[in-house]
C-alpha positions, -999 to +999 in steps of 0.1 A: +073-289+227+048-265+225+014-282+220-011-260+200-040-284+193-061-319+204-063-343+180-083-375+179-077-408+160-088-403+126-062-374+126-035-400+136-047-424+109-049-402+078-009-397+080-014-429+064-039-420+037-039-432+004-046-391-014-015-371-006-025-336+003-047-349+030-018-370+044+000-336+043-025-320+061-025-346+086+012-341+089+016-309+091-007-305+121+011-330+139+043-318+134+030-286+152+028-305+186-007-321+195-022-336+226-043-364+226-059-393+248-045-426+251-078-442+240-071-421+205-039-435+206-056-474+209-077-469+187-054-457+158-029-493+169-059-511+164-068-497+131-030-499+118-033-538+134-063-555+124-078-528+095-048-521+077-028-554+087+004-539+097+035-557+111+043-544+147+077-531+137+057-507+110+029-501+135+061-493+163+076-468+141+046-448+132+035-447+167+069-436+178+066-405+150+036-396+167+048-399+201+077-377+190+052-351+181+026-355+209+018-355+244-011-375+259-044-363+284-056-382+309-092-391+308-105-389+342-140-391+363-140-354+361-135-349+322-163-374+319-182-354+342-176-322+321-185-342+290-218-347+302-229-315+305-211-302+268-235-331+257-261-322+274-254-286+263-244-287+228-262-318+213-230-338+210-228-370+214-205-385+242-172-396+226-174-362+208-182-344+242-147-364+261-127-347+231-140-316+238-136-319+276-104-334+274-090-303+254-103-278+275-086-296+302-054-296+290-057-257+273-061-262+239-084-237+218-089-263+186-099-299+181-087-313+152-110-346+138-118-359+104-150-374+117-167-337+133-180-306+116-163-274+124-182-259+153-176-237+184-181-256+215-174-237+249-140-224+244-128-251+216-130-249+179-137-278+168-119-280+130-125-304+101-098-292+079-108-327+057-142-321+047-137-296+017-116-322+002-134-352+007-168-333-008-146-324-040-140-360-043-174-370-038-188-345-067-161-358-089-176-391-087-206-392-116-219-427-108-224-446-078-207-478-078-218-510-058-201-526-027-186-552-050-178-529-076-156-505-051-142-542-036-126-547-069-114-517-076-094-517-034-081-553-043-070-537-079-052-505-068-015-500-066-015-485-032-030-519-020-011-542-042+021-523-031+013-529+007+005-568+007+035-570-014+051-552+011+040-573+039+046-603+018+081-591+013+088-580+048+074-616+065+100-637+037+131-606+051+118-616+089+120-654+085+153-655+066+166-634+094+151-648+121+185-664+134+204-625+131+175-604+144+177-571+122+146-555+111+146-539+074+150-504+090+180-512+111+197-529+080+196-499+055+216-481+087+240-505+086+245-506+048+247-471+045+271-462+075+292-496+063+294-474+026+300-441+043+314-443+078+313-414+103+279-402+085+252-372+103+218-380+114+203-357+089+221-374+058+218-408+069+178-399+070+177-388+035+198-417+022+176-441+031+146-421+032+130-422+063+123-390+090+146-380+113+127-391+142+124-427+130+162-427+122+177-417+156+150-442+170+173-470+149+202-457+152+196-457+193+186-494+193+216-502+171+238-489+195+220-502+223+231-535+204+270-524+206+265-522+163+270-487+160+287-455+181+273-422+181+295-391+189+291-351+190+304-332+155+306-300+149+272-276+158+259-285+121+264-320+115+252-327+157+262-365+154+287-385+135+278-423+134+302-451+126+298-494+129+318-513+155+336-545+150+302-561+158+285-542+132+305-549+104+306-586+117+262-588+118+264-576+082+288-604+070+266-625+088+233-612+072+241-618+037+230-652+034+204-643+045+191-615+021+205-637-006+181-666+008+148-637+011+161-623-024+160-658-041+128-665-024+107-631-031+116-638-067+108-672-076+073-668-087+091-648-112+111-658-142+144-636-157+123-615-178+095-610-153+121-600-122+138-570-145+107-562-155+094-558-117+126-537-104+123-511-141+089-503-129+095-501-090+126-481-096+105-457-127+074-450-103+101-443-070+118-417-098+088-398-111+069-394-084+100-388-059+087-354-057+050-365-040+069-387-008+071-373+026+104-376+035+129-367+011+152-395-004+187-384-016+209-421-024+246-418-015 
């Protein structure tokens, strides 16, 4: 991998923005390789932890995209030494200073950070590619609201109501299958290559629409497990994937179980409500296919 930038936590944590074109941009300079400290990389699992509330099998996979995408610096005596004097130097302040140090260290010409203003510091750029678009939204807003007003409106948003539902729904899958241990991501592998047998990486990613990093990460620990068998194809399809015995067996085993989270998810709900729940879920999934990051394509 050929690294081309530094990159510091609030880089890593807008992947997971809420506006989409500056999740994009967060994106796209990751997936151009990136070095970064493993201090930025604690501080973004305790953000996606405690701020954001994740479970650790979320937090897991989207450390493991950026891992595929990243390498990391050490930060020693002497880039703290060096820091000092860019401090001293350019009127930074210290944490800013380490970035800077740390980057020139390891040979990159650009910093990357949502939280610093483009300047020139020694032989780094440091590059706030977020700014323009977080000013636009602050002229947009004519009125100011108060800290209770913005509360409600976080606690009323569909991005937020979408993720505790999410976590909500992903505690009832973890409990019910407690007893089979299968995460959500390792079962929609299953299901699909159960449905198509002998499937590529690539098409198994867009069927149940994750990245293709995250889906040979499951499809590894699956066959860790003995549940699935990887083998070469041909130069375009690169793997074919099929279920043993022992993964055709865990999914007989599993259905209970999702029939048990299932009855359980929806029983706050009546008839009416429940179809009403899945039209709009499956409506908002359809029309706005088009804005998601990784490509879905069902089977």
């Amino acid at each position: 991998m050929v690294t081309q930038a530094f990159v510091d936590s609030s880089v890593l944590l807008l992947l997971l923005d809420g506006d989409a074109a500056t999740a994009d941009t967060a994106e796209r300079i990751l997936r151009e390789g990136v070095v970064l400290t493993a201090q930025g990389l604690t501080e973004t699992i305790q953000v996606l932890q405690g701020t954001l509330g994740l479970r650790w099998n979320e937090i897991d996979e989207c450390i493991e995209t950026i891992r595929a995408h990243a390498v990391t610096h050490d930060v020693t005596s002497a880039t703290l030494d060096a820091a000092r004097t860019i401090a001293q130097q350019s009127g930074l302040d210290f944490a800013a200073a380490v970035l800077v140090a740390a980057a020139t260290e390891a040979g990159c010409a650009t910093l990357y950070s949502a939280r610093l203003r483009d300047a020139q510091v020694a032989n780094v750029s440091v590059r706030n590619p977020f700014a323009a678009g977080r000013k636009a939204a602050a002229r947009a807003r004519t009125t100011r609201k108060t800290p209770k007003e913005r509360l409600a409106l976080l606690y009323a948003r569909p991005g937020f109501l979408l993720r505790r539902a999410h976590q909500i729904s992903a505690a009832i899958f973890e409990g019910a299958c407690s007893g089979v241990g299968i995460t959500p991501g390792q079962l929609s592998v299953l299901t699909v290559l159960h449905a198509c047998p002998r499937l590529d990486q690539a098409t198994l990613a867009r069927a149940i629409g994750l990245d293709k990093v995250t889906t040979s990460h499951l499809a590894r620990a699956l066959e860790a497990r003995g549940l699935l068998t990887r083998s070469p194809a041909d130069s375009r399809r690169g793997v074919s994937m099929e279920l043993t015995g022992e993964g055709n067996a865990l999914l007989d085993r599993v259905d209970p179980c999702l029939d048990h989270a299932y009855e359980t998810l929806m029983s706050v709900l009546n008839a009416a409500e429940q179809a009403q729940l899945l039209t709009v879920l499956r409506r908002l999934n359809m029309r706005l296919e088009d804005r998601a990051r990784t490509p879905f394509h069902p089977l």
